[in-house]
Biopython code that builds the backbone (N, CA, C, O; Angstrom):
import numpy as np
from Bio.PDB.StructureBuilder import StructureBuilder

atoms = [
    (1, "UNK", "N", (195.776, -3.914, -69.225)),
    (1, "UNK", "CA", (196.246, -4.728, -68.122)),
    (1, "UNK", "C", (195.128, -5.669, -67.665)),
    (1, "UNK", "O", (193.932, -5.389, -67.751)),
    (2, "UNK", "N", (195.591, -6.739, -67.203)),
    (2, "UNK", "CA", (194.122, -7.795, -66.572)),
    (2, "UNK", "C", (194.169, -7.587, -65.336)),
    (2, "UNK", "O", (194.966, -6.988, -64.614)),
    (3, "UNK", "N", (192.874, -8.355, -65.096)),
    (3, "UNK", "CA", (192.424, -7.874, -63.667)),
    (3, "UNK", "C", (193.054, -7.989, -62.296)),
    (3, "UNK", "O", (193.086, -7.266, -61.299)),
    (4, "UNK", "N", (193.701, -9.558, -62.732)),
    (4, "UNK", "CA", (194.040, -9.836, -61.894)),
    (4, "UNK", "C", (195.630, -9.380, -61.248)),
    (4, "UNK", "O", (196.000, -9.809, -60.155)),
    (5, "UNK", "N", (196.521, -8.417, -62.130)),
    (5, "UNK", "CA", (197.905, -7.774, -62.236)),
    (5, "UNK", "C", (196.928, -6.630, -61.334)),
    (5, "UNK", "O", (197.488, -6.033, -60.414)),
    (6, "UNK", "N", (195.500, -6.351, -61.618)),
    (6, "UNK", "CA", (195.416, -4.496, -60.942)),
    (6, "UNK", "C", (195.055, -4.816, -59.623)),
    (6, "UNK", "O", (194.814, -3.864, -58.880)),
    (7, "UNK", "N", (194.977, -5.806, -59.235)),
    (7, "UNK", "CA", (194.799, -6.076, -57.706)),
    (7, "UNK", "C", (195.609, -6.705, -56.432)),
    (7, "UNK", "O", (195.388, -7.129, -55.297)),
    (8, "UNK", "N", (197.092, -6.413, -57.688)),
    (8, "UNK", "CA", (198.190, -6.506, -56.558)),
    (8, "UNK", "C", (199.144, -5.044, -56.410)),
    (8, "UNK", "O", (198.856, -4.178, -57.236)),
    (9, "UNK", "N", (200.134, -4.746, -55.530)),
    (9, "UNK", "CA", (200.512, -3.988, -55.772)),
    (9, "UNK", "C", (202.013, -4.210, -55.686)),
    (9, "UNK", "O", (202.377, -4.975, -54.793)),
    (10, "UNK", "N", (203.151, -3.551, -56.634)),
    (10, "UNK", "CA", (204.188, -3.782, -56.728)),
    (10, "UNK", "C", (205.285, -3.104, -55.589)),
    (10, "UNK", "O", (205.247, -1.923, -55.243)),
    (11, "UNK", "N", (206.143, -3.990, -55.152)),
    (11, "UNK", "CA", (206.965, -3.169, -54.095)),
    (11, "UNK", "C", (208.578, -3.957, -54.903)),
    (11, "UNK", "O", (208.781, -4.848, -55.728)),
    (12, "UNK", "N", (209.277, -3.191, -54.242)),
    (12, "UNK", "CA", (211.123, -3.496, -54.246)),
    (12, "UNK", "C", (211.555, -3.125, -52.792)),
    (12, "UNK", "O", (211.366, -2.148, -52.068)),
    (13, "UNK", "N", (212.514, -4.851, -52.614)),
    (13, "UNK", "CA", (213.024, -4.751, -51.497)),
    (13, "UNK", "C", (214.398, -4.664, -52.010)),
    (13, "UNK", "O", (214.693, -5.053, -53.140)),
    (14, "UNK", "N", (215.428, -4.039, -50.996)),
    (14, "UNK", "CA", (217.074, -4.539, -51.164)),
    (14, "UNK", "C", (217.321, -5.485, -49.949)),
    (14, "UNK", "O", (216.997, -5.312, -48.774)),
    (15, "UNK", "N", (218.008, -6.579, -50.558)),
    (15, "UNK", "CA", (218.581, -7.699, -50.031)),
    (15, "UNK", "C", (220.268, -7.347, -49.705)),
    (15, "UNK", "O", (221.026, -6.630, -50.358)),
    (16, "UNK", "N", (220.468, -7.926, -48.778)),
    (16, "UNK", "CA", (222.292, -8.201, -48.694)),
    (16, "UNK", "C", (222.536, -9.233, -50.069)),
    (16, "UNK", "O", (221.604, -9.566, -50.801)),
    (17, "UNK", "N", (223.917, -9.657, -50.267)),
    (17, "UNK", "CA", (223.814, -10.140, -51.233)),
    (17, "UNK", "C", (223.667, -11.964, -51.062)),
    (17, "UNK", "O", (223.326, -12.726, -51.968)),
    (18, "UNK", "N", (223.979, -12.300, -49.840)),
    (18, "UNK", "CA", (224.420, -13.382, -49.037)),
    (18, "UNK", "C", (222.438, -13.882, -48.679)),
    (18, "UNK", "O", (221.957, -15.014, -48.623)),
    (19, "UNK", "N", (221.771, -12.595, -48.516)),
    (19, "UNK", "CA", (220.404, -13.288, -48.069)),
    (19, "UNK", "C", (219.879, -13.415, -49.235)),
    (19, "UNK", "O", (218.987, -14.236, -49.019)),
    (20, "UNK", "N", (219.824, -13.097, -50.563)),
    (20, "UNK", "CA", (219.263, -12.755, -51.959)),
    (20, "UNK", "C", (219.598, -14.421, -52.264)),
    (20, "UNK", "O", (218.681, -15.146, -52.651)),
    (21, "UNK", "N", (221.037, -14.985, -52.049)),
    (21, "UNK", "CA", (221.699, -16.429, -52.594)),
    (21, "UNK", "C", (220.895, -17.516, -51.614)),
    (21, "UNK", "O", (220.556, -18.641, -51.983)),
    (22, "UNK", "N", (220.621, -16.858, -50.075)),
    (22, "UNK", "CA", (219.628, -18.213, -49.537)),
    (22, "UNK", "C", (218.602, -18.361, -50.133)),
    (22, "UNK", "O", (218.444, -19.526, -50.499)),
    (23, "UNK", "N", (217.480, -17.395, -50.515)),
    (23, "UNK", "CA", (216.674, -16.976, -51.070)),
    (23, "UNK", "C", (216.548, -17.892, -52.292)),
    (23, "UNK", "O", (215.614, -18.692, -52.343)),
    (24, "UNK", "N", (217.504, -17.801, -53.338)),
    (24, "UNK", "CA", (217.376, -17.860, -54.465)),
    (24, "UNK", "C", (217.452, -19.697, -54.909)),
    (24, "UNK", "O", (216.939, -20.344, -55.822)),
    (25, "UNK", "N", (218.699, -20.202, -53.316)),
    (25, "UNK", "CA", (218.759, -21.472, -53.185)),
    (25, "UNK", "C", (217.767, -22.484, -52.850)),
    (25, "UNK", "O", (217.561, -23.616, -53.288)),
    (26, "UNK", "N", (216.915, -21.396, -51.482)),
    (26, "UNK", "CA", (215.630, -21.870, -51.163)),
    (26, "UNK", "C", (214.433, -22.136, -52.249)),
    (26, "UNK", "O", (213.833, -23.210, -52.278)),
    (27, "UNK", "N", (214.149, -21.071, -53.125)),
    (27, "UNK", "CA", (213.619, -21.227, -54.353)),
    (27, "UNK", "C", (213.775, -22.261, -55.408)),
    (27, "UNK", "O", (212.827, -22.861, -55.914)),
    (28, "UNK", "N", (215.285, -22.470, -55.773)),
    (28, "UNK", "CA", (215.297, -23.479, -56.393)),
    (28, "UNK", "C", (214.729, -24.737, -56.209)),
    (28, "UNK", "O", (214.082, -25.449, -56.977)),
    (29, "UNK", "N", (215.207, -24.933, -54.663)),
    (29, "UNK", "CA", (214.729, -26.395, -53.777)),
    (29, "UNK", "C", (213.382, -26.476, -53.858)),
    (29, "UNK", "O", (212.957, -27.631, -53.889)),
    (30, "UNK", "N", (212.413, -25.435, -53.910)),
    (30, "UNK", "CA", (211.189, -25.686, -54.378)),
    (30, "UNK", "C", (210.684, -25.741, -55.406)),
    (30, "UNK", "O", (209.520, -26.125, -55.519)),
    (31, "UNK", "N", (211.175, -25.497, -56.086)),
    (31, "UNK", "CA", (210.841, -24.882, -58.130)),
    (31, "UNK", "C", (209.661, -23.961, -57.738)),
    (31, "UNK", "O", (208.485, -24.275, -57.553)),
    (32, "UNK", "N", (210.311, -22.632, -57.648)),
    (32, "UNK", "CA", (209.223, -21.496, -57.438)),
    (32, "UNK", "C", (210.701, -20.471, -57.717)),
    (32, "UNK", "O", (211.844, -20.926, -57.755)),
    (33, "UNK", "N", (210.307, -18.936, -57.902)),
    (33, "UNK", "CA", (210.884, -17.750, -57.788)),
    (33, "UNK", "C", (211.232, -17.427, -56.826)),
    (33, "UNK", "O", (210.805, -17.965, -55.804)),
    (34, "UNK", "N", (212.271, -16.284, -56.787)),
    (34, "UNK", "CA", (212.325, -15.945, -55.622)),
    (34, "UNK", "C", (211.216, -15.177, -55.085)),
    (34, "UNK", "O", (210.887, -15.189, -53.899)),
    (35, "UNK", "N", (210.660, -14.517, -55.995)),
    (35, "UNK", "CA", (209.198, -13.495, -55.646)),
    (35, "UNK", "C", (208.612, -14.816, -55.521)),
    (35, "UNK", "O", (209.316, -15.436, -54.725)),
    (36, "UNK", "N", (207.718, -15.489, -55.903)),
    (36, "UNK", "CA", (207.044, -16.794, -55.645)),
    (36, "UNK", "C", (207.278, -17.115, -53.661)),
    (36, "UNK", "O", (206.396, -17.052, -52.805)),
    (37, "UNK", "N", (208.844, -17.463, -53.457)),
    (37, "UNK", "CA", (208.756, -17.725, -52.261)),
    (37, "UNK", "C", (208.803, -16.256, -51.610)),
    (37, "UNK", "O", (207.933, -16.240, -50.739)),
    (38, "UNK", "N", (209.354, -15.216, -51.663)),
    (38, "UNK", "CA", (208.737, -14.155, -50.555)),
    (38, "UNK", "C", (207.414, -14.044, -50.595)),
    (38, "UNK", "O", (207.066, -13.727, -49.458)),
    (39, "UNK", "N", (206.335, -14.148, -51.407)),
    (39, "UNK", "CA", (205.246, -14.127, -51.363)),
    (39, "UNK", "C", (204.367, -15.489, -50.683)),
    (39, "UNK", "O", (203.199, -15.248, -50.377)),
    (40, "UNK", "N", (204.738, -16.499, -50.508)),
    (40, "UNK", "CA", (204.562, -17.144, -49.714)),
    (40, "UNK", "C", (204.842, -16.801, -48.435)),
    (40, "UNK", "O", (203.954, -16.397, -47.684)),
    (41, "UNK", "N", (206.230, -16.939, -48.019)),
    (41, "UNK", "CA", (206.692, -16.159, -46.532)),
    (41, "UNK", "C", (205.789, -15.328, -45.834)),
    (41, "UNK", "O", (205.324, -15.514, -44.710)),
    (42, "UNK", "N", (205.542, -14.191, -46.778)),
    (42, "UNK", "CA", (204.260, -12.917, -46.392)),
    (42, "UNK", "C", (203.146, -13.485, -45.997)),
    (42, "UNK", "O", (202.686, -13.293, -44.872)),
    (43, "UNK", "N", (202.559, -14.289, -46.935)),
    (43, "UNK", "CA", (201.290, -15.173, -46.609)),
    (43, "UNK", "C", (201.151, -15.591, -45.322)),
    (43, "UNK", "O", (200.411, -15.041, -44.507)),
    (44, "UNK", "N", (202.177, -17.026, -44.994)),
    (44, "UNK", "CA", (202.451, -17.483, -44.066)),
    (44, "UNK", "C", (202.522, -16.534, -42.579)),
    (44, "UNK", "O", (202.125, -16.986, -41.505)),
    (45, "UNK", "N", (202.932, -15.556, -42.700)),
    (45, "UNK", "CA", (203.531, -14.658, -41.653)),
    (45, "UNK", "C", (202.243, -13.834, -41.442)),
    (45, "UNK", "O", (201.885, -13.448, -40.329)),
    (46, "UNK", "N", (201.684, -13.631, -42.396)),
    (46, "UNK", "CA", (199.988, -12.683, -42.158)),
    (46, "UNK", "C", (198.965, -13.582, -41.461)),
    (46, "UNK", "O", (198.164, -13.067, -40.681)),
    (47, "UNK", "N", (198.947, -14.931, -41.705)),
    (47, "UNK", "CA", (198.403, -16.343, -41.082)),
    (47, "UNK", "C", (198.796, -16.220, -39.779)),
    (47, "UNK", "O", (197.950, -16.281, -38.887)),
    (48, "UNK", "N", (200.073, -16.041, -39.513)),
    (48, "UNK", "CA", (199.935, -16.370, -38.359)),
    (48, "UNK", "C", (199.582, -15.572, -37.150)),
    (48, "UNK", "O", (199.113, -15.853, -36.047)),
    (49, "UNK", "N", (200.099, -14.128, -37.933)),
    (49, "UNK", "CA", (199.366, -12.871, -37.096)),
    (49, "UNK", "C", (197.855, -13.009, -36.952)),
    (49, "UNK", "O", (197.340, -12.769, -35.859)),
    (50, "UNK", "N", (197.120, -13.383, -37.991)),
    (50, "UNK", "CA", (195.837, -13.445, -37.735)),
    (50, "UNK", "C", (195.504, -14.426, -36.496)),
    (50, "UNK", "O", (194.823, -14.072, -35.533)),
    (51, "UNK", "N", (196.044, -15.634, -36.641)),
    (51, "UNK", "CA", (195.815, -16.485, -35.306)),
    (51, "UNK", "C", (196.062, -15.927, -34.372)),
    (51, "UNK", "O", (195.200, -15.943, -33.493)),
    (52, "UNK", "N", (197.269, -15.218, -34.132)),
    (52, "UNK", "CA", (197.732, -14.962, -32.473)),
    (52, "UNK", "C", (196.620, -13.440, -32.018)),
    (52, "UNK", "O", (196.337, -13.001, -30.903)),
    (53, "UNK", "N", (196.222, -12.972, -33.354)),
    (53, "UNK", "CA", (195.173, -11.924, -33.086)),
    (53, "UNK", "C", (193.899, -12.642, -32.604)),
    (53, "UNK", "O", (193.267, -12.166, -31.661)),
    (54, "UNK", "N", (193.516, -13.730, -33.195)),
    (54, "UNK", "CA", (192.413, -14.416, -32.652)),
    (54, "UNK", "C", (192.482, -14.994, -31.745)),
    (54, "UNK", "O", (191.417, -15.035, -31.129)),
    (55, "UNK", "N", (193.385, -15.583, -31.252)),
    (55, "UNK", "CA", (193.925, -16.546, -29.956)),
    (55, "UNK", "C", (193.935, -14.981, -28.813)),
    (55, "UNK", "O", (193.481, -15.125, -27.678)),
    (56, "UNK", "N", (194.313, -14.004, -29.116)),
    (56, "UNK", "CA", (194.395, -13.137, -27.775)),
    (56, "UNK", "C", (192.632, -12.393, -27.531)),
    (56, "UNK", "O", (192.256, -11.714, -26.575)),
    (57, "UNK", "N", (191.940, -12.761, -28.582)),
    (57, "UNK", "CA", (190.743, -12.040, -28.962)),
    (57, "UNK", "C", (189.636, -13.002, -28.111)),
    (57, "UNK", "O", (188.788, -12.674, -27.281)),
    (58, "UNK", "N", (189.983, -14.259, -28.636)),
    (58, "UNK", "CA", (189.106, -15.656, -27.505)),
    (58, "UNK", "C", (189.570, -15.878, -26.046)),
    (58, "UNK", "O", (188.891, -16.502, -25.230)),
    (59, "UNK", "N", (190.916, -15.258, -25.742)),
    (59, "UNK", "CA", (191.253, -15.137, -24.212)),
    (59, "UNK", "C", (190.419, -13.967, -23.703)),
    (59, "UNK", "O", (189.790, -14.117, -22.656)),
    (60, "UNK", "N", (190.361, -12.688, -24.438)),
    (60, "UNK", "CA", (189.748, -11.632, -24.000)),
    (60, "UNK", "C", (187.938, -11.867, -23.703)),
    (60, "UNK", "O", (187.205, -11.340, -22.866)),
    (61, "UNK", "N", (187.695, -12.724, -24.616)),
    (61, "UNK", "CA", (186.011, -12.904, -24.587)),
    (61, "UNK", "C", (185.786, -14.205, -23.600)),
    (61, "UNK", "O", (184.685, -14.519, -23.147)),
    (62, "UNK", "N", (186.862, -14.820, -23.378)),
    (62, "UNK", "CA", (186.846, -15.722, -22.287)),
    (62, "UNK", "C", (186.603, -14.844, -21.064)),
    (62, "UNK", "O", (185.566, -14.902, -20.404)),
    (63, "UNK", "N", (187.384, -14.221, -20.864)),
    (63, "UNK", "CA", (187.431, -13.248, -19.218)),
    (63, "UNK", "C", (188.204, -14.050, -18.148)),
    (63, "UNK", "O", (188.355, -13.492, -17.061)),
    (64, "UNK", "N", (188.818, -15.543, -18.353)),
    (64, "UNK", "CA", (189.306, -15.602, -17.414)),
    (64, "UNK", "C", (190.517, -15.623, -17.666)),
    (64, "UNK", "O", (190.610, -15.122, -18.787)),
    (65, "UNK", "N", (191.486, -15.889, -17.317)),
    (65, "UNK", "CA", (193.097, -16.564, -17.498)),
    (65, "UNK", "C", (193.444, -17.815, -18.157)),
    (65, "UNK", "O", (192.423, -18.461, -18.395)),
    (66, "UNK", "N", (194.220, -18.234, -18.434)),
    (66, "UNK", "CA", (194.499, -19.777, -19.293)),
    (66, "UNK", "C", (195.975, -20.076, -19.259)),
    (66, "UNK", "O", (196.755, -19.247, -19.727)),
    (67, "UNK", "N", (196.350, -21.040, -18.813)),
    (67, "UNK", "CA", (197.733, -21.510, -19.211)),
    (67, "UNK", "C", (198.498, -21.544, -20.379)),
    (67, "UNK", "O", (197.897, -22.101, -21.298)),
    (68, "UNK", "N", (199.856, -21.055, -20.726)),
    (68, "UNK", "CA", (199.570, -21.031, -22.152)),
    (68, "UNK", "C", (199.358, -22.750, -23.025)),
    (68, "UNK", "O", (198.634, -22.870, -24.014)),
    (69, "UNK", "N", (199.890, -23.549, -22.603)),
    (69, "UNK", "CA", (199.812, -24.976, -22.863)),
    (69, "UNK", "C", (198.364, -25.150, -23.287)),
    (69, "UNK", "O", (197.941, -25.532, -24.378)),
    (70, "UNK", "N", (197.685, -24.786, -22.189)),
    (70, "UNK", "CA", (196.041, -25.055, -22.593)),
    (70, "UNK", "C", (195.380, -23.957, -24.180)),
    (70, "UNK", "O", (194.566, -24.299, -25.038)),
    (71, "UNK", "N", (195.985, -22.898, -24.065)),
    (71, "UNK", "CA", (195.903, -21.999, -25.098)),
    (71, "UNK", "C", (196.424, -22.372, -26.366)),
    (71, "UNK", "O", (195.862, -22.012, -27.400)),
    (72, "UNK", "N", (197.271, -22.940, -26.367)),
    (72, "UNK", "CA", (197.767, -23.387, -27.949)),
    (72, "UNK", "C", (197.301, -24.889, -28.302)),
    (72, "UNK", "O", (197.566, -25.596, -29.275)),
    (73, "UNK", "N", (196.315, -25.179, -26.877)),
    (73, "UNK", "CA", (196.164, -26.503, -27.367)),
    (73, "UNK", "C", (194.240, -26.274, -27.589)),
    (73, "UNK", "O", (193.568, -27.132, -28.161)),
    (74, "UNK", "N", (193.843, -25.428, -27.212)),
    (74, "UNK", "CA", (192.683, -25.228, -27.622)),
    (74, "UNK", "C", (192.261, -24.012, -28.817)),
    (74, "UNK", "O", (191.143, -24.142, -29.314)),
    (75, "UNK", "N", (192.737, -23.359, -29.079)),
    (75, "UNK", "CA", (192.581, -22.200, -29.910)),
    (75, "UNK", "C", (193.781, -22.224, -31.260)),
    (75, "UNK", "O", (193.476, -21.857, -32.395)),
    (76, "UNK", "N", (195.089, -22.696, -30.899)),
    (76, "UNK", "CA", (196.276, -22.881, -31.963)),
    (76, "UNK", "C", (196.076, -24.453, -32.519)),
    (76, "UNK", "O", (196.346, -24.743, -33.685)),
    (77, "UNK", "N", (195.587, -25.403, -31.581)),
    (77, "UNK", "CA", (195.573, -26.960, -32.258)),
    (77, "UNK", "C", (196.784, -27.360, -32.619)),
    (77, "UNK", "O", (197.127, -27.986, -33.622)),
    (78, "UNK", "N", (197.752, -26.728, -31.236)),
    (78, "UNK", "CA", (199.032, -27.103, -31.120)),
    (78, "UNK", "C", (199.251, -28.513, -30.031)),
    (78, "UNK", "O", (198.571, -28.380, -29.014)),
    (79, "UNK", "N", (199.840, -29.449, -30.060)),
    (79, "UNK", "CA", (200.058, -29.954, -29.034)),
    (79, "UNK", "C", (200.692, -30.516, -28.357)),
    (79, "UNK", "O", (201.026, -31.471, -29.058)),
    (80, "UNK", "N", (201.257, -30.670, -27.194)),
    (80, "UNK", "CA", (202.871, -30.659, -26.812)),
    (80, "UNK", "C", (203.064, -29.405, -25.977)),
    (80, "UNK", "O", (204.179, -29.121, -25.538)),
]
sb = StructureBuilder()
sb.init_structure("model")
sb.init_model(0)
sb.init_chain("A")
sb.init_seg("    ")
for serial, (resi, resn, name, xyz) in enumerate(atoms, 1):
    if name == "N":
        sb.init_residue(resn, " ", resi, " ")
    sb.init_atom(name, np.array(xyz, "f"), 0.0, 1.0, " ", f" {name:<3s}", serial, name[0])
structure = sb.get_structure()
């Protein structure tokens, strides 16, 4: 096996059959797999946990309070 297959690990999900066809439609629209795009999704979704972990981590080492407006516009580089 190569190295790079031993440093992932394999899982199985069950889908409805109706979310498997968005899935599979969504995929197409990108030219990727359907594993291709859940593995993106995951990515994306671990990203963003990490931010909102860091965004509550720089309020905490702040010590004071913050609006959230001001919070996503200084720590997320959201704006609006």
């Amino acid at each position: 096996m190569s190295p790079v297959k031993d440093s992932y690990k394999r899982t199985t999900i069950s889908l409805r059959p109706e979310e498997y066809e968005v899935l599979r439609f969504l995929a197409f629209k990108r030219k990727t797999s359907v594993a291709g795009l859940v593995k993106k999704m995951i990515q994306e979704l671990l990203e963003d946990e990490e931010d909102i972990r860091d965004g509550l981590k720089a309020l905490e080492d702040k010590g004071d309070t913050m609006d959230w407006e001001t919070f996503k516009r200084q720590y997320l580089g959201i704006q609006g």
